[in-house]
PDB file with one MODEL, atoms N, CA, C and O in Angstrom:
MODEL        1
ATOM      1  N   UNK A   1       0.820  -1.192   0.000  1.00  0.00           N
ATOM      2  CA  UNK A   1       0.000   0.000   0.000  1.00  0.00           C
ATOM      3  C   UNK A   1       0.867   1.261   0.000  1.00  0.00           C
ATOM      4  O   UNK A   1       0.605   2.256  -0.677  1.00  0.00           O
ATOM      5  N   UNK A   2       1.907   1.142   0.803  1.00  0.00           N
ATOM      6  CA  UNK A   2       2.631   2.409   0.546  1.00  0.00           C
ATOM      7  C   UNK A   2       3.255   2.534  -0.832  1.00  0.00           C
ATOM      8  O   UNK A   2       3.588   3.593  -1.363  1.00  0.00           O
ATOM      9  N   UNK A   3       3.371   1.301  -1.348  1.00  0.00           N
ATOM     10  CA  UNK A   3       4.553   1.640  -2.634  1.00  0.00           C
ATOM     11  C   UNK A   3       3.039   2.536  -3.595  1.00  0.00           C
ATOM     12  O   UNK A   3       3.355   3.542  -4.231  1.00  0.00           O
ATOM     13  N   UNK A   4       1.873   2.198  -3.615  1.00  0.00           N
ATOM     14  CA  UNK A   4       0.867   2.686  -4.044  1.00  0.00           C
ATOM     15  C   UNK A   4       0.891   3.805  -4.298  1.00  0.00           C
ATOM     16  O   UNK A   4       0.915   4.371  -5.391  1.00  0.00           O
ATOM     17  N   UNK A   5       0.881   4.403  -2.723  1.00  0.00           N
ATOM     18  CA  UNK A   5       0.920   6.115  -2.266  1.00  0.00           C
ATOM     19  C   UNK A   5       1.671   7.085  -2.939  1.00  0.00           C
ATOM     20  O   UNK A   5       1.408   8.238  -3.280  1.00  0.00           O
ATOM     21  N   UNK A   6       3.214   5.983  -3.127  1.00  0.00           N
ATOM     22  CA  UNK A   6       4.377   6.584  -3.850  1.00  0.00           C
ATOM     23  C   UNK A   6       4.596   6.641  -5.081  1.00  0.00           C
ATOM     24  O   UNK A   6       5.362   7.421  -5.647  1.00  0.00           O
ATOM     25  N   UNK A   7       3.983   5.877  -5.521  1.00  0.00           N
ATOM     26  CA  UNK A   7       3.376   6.096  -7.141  1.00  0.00           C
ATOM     27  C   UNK A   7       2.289   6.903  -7.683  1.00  0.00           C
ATOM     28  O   UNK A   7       2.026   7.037  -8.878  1.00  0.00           O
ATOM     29  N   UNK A   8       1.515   7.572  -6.420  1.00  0.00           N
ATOM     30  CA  UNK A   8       0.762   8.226  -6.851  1.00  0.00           C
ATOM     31  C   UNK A   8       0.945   9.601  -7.001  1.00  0.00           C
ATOM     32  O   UNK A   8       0.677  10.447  -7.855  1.00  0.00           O
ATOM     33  N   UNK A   9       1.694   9.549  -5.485  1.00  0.00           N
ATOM     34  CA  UNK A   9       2.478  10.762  -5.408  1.00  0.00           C
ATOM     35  C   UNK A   9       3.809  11.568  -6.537  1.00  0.00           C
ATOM     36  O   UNK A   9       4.105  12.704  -6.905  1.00  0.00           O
ATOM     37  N   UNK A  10       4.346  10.019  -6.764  1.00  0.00           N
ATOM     38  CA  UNK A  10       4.912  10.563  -7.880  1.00  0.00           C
ATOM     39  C   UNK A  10       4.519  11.528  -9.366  1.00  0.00           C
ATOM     40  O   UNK A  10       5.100  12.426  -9.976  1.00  0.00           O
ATOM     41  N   UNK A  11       3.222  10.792  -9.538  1.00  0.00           N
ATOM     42  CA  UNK A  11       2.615  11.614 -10.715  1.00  0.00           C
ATOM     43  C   UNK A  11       2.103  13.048 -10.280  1.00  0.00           C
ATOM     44  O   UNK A  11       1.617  13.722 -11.188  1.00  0.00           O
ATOM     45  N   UNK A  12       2.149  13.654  -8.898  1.00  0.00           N
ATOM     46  CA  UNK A  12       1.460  14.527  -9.304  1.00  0.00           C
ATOM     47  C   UNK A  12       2.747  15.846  -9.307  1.00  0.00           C
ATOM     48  O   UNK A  12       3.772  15.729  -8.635  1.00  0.00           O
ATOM     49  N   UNK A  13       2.447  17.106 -10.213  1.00  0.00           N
ATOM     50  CA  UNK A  13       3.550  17.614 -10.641  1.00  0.00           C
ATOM     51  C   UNK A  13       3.215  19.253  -9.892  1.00  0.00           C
ATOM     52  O   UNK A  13       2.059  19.665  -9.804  1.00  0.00           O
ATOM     53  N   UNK A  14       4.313  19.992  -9.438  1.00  0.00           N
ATOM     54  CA  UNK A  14       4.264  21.528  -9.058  1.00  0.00           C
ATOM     55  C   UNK A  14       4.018  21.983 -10.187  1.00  0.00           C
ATOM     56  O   UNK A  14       4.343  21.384 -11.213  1.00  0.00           O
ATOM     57  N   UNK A  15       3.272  23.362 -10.174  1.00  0.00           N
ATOM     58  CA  UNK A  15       3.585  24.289 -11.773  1.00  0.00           C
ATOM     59  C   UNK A  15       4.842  24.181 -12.666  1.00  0.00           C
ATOM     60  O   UNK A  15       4.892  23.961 -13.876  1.00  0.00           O
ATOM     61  N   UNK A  16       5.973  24.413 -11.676  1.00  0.00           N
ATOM     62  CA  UNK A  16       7.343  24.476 -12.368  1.00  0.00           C
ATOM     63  C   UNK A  16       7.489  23.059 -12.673  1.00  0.00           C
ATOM     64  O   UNK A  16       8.027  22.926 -13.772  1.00  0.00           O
ATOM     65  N   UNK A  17       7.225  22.003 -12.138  1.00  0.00           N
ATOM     66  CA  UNK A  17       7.829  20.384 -12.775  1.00  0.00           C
ATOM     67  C   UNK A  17       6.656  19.927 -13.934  1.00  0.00           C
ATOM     68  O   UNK A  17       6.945  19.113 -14.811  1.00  0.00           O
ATOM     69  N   UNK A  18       5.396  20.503 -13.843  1.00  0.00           N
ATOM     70  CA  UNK A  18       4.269  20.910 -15.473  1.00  0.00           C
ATOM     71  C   UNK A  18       4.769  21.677 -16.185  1.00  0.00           C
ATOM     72  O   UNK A  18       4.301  21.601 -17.321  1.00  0.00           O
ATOM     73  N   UNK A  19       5.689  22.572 -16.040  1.00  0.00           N
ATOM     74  CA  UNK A  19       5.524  23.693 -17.141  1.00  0.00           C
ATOM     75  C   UNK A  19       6.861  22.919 -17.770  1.00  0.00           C
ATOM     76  O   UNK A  19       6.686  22.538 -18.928  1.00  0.00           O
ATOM     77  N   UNK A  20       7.743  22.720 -17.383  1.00  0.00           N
ATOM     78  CA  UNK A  20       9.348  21.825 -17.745  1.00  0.00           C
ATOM     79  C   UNK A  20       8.859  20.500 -18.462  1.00  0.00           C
ATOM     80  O   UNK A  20       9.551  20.040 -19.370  1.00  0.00           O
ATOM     81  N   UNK A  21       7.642  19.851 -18.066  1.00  0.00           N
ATOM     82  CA  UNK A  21       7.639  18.806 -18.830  1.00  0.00           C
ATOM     83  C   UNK A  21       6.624  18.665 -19.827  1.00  0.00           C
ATOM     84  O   UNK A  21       6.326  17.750 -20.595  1.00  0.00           O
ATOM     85  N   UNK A  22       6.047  20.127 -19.555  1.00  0.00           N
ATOM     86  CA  UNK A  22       4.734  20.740 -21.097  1.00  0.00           C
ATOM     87  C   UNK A  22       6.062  21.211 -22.321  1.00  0.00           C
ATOM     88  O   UNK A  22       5.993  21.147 -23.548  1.00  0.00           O
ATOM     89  N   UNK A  23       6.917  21.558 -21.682  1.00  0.00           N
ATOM     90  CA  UNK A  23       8.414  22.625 -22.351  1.00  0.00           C
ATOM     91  C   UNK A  23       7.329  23.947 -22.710  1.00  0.00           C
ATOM     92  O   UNK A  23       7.155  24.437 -23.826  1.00  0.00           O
ATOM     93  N   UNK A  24       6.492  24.465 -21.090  1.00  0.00           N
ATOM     94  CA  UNK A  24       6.210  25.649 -21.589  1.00  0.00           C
ATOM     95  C   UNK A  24       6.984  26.619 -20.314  1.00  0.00           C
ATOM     96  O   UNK A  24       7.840  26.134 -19.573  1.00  0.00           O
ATOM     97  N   UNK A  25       6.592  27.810 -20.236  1.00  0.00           N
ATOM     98  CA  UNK A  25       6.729  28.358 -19.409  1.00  0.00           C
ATOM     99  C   UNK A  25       5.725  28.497 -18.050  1.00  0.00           C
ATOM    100  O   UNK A  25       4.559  28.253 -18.363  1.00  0.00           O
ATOM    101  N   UNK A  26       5.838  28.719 -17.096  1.00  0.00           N
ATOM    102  CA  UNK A  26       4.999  28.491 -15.792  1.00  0.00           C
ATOM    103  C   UNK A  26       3.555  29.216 -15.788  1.00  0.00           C
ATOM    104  O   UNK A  26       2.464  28.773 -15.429  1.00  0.00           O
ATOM    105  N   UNK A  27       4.006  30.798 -16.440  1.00  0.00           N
ATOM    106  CA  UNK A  27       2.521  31.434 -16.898  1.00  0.00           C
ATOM    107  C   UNK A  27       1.930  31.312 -17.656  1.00  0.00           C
ATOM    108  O   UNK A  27       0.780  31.750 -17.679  1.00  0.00           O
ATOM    109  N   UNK A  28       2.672  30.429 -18.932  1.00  0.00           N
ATOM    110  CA  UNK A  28       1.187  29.591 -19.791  1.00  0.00           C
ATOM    111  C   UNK A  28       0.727  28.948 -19.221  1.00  0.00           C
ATOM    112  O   UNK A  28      -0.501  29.029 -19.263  1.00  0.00           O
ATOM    113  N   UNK A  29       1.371  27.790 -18.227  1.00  0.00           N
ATOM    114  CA  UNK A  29       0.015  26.732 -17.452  1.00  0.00           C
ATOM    115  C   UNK A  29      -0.418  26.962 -16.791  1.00  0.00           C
ATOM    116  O   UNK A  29      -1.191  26.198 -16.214  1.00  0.00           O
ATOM    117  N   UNK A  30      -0.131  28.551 -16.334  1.00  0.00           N
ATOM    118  CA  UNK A  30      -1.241  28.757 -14.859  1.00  0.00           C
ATOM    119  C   UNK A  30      -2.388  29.043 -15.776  1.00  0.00           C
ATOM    120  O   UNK A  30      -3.519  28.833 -15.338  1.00  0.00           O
ATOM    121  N   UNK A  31      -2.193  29.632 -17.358  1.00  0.00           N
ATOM    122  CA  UNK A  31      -3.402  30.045 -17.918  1.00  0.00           C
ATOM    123  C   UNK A  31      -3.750  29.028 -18.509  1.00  0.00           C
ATOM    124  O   UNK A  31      -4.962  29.203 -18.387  1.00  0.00           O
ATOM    125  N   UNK A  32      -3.672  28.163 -19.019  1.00  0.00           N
ATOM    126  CA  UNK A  32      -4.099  27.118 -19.574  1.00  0.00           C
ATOM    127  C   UNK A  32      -5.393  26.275 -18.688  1.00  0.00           C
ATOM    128  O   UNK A  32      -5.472  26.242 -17.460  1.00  0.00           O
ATOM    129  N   UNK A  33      -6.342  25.631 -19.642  1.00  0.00           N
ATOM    130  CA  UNK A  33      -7.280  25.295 -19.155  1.00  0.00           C
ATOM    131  C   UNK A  33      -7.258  23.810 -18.469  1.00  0.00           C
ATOM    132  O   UNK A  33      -8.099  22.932 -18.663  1.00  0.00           O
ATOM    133  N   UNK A  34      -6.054  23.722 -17.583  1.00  0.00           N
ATOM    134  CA  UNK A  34      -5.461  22.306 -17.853  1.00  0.00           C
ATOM    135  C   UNK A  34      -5.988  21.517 -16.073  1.00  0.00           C
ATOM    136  O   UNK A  34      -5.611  22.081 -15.046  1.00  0.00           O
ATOM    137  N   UNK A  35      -6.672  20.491 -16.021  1.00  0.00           N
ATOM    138  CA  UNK A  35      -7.325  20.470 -14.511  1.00  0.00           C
ATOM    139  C   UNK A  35      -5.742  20.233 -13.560  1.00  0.00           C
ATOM    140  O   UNK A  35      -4.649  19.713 -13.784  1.00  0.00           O
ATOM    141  N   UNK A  36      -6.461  21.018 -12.326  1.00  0.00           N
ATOM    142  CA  UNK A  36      -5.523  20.977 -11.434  1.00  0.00           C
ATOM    143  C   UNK A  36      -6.261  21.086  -9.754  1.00  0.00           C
ATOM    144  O   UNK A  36      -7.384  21.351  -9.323  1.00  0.00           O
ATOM    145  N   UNK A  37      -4.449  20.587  -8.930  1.00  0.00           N
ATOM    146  CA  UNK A  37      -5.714  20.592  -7.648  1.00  0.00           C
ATOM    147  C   UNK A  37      -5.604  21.745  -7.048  1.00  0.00           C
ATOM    148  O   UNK A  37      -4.631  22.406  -7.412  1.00  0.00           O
ATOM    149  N   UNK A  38      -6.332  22.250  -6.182  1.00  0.00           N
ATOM    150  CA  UNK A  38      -6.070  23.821  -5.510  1.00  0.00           C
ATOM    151  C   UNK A  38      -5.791  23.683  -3.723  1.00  0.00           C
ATOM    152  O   UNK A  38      -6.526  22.913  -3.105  1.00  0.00           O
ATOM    153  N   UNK A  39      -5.060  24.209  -3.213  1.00  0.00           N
ATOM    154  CA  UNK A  39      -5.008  23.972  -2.241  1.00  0.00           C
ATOM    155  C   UNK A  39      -4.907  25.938  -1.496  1.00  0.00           C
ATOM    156  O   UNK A  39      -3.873  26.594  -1.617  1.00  0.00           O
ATOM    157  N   UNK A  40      -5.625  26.255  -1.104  1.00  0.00           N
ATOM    158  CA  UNK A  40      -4.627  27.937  -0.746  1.00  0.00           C
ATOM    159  C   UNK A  40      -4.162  28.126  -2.460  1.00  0.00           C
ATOM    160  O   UNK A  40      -4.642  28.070  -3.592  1.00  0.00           O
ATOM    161  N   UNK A  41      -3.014  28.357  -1.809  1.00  0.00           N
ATOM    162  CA  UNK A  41      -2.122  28.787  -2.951  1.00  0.00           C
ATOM    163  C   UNK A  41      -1.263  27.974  -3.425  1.00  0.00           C
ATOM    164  O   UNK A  41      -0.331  28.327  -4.147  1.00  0.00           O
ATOM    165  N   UNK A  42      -1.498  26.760  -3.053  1.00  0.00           N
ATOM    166  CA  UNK A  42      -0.602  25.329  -3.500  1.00  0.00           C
ATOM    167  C   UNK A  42      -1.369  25.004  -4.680  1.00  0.00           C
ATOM    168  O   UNK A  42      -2.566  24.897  -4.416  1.00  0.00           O
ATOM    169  N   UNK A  43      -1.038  24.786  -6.062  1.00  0.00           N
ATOM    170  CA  UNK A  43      -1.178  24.327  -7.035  1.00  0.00           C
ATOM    171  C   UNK A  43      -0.775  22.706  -7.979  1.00  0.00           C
ATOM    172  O   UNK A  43       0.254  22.572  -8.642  1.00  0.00           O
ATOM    173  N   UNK A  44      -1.572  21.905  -7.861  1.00  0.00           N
ATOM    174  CA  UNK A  44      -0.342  20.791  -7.850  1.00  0.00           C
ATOM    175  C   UNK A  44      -1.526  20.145  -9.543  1.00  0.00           C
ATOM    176  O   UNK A  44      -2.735  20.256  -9.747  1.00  0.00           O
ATOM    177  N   UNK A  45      -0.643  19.651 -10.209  1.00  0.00           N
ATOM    178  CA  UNK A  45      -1.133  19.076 -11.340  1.00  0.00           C
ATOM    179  C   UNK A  45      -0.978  17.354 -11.351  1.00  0.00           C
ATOM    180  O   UNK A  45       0.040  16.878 -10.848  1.00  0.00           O
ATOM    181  N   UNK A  46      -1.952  16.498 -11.902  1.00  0.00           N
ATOM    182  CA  UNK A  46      -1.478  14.976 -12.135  1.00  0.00           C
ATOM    183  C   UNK A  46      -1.188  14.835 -13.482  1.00  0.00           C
ATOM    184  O   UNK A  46      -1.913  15.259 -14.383  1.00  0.00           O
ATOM    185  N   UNK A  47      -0.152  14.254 -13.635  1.00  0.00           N
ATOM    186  CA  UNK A  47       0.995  13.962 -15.045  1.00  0.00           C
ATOM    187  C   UNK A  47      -0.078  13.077 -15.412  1.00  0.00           C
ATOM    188  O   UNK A  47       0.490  12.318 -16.197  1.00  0.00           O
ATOM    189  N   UNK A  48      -1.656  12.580 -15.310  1.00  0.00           N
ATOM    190  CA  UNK A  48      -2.007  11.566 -16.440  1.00  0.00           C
ATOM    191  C   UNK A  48      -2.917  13.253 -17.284  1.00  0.00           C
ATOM    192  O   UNK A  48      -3.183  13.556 -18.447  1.00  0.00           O
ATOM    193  N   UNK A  49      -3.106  13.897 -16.032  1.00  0.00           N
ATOM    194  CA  UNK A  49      -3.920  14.670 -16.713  1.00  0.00           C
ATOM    195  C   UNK A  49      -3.686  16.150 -17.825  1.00  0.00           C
ATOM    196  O   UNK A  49      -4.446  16.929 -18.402  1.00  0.00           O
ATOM    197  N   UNK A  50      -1.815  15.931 -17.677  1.00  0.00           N
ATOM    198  CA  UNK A  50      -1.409  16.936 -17.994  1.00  0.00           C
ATOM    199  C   UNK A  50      -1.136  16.092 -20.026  1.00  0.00           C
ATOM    200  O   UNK A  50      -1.168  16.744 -21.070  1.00  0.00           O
ATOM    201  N   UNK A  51      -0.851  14.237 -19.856  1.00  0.00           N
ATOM    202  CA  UNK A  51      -1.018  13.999 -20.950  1.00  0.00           C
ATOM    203  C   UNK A  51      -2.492  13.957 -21.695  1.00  0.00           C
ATOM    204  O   UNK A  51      -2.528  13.688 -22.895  1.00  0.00           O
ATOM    205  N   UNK A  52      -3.107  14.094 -21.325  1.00  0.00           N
ATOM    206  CA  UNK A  52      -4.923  13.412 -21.271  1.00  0.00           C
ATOM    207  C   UNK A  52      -4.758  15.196 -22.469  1.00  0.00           C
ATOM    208  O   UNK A  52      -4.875  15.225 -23.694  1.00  0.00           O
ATOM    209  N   UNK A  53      -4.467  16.441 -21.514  1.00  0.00           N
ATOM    210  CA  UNK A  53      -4.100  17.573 -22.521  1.00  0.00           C
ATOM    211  C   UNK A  53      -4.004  17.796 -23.579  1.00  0.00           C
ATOM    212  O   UNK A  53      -4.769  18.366 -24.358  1.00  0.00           O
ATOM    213  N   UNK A  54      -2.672  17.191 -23.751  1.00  0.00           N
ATOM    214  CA  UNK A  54      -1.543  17.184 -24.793  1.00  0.00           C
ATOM    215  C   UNK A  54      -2.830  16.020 -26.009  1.00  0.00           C
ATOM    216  O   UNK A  54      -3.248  16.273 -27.139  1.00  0.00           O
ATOM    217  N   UNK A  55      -3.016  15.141 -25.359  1.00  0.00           N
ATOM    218  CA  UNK A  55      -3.484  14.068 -26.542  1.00  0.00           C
ATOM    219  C   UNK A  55      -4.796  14.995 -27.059  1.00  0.00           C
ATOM    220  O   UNK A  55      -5.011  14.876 -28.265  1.00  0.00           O
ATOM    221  N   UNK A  56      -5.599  15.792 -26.417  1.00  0.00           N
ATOM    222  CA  UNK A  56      -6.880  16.113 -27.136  1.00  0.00           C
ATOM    223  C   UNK A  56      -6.714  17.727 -27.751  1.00  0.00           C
ATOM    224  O   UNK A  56      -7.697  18.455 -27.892  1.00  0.00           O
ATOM    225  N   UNK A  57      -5.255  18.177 -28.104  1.00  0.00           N
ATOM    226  CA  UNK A  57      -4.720  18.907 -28.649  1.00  0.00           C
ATOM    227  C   UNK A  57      -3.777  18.494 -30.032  1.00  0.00           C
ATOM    228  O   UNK A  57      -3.197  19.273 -30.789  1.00  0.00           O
ATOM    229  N   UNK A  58      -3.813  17.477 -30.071  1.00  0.00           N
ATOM    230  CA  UNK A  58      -3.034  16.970 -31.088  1.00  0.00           C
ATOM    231  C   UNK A  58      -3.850  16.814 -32.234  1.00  0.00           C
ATOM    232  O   UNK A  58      -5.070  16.646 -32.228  1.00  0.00           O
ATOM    233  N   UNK A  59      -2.934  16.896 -33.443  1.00  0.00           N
ATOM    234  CA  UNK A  59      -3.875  16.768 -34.663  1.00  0.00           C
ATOM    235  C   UNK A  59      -3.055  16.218 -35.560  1.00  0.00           C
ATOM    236  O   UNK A  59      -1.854  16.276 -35.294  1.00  0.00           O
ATOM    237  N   UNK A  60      -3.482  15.543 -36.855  1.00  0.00           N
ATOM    238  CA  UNK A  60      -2.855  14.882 -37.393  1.00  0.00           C
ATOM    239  C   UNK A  60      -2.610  15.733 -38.665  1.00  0.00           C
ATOM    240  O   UNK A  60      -3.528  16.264 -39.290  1.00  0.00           O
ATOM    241  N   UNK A  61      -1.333  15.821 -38.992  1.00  0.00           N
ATOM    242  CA  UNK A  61      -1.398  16.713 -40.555  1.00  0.00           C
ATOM    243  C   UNK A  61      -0.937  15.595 -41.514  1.00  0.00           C
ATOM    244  O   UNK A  61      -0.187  14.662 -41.226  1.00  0.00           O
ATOM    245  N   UNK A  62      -1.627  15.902 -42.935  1.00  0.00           N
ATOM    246  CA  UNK A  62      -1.874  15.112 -43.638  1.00  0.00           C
ATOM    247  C   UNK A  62      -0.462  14.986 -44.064  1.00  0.00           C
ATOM    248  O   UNK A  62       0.439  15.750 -43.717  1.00  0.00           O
ATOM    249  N   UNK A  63      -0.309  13.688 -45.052  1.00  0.00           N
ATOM    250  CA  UNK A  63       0.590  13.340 -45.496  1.00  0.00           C
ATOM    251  C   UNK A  63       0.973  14.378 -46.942  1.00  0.00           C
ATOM    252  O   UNK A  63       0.038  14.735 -47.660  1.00  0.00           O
ATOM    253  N   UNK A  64       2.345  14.783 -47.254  1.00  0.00           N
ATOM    254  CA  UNK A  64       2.258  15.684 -48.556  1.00  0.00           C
ATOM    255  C   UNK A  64       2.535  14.538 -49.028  1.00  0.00           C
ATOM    256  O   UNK A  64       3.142  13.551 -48.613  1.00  0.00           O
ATOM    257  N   UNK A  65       1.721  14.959 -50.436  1.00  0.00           N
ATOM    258  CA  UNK A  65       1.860  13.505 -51.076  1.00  0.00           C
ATOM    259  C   UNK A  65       3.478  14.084 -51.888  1.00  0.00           C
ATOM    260  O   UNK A  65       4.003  15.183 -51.712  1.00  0.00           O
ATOM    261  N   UNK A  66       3.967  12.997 -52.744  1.00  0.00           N
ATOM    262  CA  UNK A  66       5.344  13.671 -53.629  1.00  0.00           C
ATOM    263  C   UNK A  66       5.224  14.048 -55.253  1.00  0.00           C
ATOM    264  O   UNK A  66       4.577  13.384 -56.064  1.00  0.00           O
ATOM    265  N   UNK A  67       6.041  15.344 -55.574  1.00  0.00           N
ATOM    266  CA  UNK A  67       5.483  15.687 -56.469  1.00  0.00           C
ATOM    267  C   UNK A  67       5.822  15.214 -57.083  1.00  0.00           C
ATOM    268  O   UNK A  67       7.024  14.964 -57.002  1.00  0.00           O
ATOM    269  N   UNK A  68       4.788  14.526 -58.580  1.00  0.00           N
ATOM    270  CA  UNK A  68       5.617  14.122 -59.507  1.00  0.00           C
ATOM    271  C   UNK A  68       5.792  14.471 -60.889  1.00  0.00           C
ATOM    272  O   UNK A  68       6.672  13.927 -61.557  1.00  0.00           O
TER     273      UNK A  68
ENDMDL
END
């Protein structure tokens, strides 16, 4: 059960260890619409939810076809 805790704990990320592993800066993710937990002024993010993000932002660009 503890190794549990510590795996859970592991995923969840400060602004600065989200914004380093978005490769944004700290005041885009405070603005970003990205869920997070609130505590006071403690801000803490979970790394499934920071990919869950990233995946429903992604888009696929088409293939160029080659000219011939």
């Amino acid at each position: 059960m503890a190794e549990e805790k510590s795996e859970i704990f592991d995923e969840i990320l400060t602004t600065a260890e989200a914004a380093k592993y978005l490769k944004l800066s700290e005041q885009v993710v405070r603005r970003l619409d990205i869920p997070k937990m609130r505590e006071g002024q403690i801000v803490r993010y979970r790394k499934k939810d920071l990919e869950a993000w990233v995946e429903a932002r992604m888009q696929t660009v088409p293939e160029e076809s080659p000219e011939a």
